[in-house]
N, C-alpha and C positions, 0 to 999 in steps of 0.2 A: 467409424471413420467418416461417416455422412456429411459431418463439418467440415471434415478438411477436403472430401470433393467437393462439395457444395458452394464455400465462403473463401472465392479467390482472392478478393481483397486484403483480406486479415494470413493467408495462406503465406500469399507474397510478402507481405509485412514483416513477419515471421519470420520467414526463411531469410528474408533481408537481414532484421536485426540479431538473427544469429549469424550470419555470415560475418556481418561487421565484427561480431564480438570473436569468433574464434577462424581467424582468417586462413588458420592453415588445412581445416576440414576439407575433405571433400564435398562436390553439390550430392553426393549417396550419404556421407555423413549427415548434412544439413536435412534431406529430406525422413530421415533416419526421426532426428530430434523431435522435428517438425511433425509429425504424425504423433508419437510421443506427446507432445505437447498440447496437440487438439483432444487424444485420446485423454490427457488428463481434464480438461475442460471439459469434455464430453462428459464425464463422469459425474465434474462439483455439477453441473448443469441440473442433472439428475439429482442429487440429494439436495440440492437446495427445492428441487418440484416436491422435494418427500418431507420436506421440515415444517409446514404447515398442519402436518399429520401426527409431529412428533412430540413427547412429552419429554420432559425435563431428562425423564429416566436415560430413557431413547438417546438423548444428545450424548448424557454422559456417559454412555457406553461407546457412541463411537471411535474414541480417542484413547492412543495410547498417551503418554508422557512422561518425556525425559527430563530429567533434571529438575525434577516440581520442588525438592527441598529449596533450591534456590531462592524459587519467586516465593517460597514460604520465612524463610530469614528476608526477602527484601520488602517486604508488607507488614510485615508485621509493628504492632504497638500502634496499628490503626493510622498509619502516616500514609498521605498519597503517595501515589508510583506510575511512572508512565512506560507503558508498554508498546514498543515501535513493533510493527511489522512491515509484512510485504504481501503483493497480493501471490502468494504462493499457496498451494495447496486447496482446501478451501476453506480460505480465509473469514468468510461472512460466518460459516458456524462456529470458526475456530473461537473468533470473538465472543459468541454466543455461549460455548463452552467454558472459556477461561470465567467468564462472569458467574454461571451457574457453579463449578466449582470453588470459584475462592469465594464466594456466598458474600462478597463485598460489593458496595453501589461500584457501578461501573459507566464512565461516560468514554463514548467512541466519536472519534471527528467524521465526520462523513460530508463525500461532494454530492447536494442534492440531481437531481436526476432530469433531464431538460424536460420529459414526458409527465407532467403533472398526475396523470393516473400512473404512469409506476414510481412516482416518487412516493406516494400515499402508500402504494403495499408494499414495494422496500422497507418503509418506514415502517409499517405494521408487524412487519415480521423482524424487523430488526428490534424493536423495543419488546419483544412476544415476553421474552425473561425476564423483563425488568430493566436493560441495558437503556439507558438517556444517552438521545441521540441532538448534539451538536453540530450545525453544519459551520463549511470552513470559511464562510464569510463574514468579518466582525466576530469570529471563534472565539479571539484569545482570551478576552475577561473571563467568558461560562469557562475556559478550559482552567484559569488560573485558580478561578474559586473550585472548580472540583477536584483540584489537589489541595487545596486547602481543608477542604472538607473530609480531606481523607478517600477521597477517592481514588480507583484505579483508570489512567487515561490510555484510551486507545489509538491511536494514530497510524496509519499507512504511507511511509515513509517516501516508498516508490517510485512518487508519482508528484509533481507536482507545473501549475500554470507556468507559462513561458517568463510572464515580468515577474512573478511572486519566487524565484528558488534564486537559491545559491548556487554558484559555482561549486562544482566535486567531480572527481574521479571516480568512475564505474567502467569495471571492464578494462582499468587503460585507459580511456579516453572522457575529454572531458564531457560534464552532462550538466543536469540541473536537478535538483531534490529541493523538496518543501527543508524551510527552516524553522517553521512550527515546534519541534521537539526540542530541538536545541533551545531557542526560543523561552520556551516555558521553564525547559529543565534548569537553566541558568537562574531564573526571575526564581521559581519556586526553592531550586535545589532537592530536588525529589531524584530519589534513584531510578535510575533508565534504564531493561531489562529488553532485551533482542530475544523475542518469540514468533516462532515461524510454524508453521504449520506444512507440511508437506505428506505424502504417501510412502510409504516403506518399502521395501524390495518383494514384500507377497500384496502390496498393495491397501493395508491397512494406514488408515490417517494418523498421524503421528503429531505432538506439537513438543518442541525443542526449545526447554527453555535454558537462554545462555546467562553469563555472570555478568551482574550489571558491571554498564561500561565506565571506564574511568575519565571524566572531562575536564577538558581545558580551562582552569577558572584565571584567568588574571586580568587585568582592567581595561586590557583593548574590545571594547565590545566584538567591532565589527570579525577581525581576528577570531576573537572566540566561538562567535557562530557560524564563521565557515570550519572551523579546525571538525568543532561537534557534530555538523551535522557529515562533514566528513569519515569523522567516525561511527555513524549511526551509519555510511550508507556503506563504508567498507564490512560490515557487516551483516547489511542486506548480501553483497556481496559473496562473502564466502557460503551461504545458505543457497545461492542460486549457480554456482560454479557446484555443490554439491548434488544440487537435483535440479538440474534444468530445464528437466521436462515440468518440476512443480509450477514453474514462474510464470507470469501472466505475459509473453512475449509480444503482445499487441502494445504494450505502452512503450512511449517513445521518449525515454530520458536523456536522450542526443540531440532533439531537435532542436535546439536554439546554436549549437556549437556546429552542426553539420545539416542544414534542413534542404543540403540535399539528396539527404540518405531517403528525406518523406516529400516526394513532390509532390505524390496528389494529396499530402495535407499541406503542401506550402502553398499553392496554387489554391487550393480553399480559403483559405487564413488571406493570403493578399486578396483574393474577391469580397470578403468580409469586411478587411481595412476600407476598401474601395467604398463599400455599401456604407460603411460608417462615417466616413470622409464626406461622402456624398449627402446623406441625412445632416452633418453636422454644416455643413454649407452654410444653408441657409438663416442660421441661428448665429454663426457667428456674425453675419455680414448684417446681421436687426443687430448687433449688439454693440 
């Protein structure tokens, strides 16, 4: 529990955006979760220090899995498939495992990392199995040709830039989610498969794969990719109302619709526009 005396910012955060989300809890309920929630970070923290250590055998032993015939009928005859998740459980191996086991090329979308030296061992450890790592700027062609190719695409749904999402429902209220999955699934027509990774009631890592999702196809584009990614996040959704001590509570999929739930990140972000506005001055006024 070190984390959660220690890291008051992220603490508060926390305990914020669960209060948002289930308003009738007590502040004992809330701090209940919230320990919960550090204590499971606490944990992925630790096996991701131990996977550098680890060999193939190792990974695939740590995972249970539900419903694997599924993603075995939706892959098969060698056709791409795009697999959404969330950052629940821990997510970074879970990728790393789904790739070793379906013994299929696997590409996963990833946001590079501001810190240049940990964006190199991120990376290092993320491609350790073979996994081809894509980042989410100028993404979409690598993403389109590796379902073309047959491949299986990774994508963390969760989480996405304030201009770059769509509008969605999370929680009841409204948020913003990457449109990347709907996006591609549309353009390719590959089947969409919600696999989450969380820990089980004795605490063993669990990944839950569900039945790919049925999408909105008809000719209103824009329509159709809020409808889908709608439905890709109502199903982050029900995965995190089931274990929400798994979910990564520090991200902030309300801020653009409520950023006063985050003011010491809105009160950042306007210093930033400021510095930006400020830098771009003088280049506009030569132009």
């Amino acid at each position: 529990m070190l984390l959660y005396v220690l890291d008051i910012s992220h603490r508060r955060l926390v305990q914020r955006n669960l209060q948002f989300c289930y308003e009738d809890w007590s502040p004992d309920e809330i701090q209940r979760l919230s320990k919960k929630v550090f204590r499971s970070a606490g944990i992925t923290l630790l096996e991701l220090c131990q996977f550098p250590f680890m060999t193939r055998e190792d990974l695939l032993g740590m995972f249970r899995v539900q419903n694997e015939e599924i993603a075995t009928e939706a892959i098969g005859h060698n056709r791409g498939a795009i697999i959404i998740s969330a950052h629940m459980g821990n997510w970074e191996m879970a990728l790393q495992f789904a790739s070793c086991r379906a013994a299929r090329p696997f590409t996963v979308v990833a946001q590079k990392m501001r810190n240049p030296w940990v964006d190199r061992l991120v990376d290092r450890l993320r491609t350790r199995f073979g996994i081809n790592v894509v980042y989410k700027k100028g993404a979409l062609p690598e993403m389109i040709q590796a379902l073309r190719r047959g491949h299986m695409l990774g994508l963390m749904i969760d989480q996405s830039r304030r201009k770059q999402g769509v509008d969605v429902t999370f929680f009841g209220r409204e948020a913003t989610a990457t449109p990347a999955a709907a996006l591609v699934a549309m353009r390719c027509k590959s089947p969409v498969l919600p696999v989450f990774s969380f820990r089980d009631a004795d605490g063993e890592l669990t990944i839950r794969v569900m039945p790919p999702l049925a999408l909105q196809r008809t000719r209103d584009l824009r329509s159709d990719l809020q409808a889908n990614t709608q439905i890709m996040i109502r199903a982050v959704e029900q995965m995190v109302r089931e274990h929400p001590e798994d979910w990564f509570w520090i991200l902030r999929p309300w801020k653009k619709a409520y950023p006063n739930l985050y003011p010491e990140w809105e009160k950042r972000r306007q210093r930033r526009k400021a510095r930006r506005k400020k830098r771009q001055g003088p280049d506009r006024k030569a132009r």
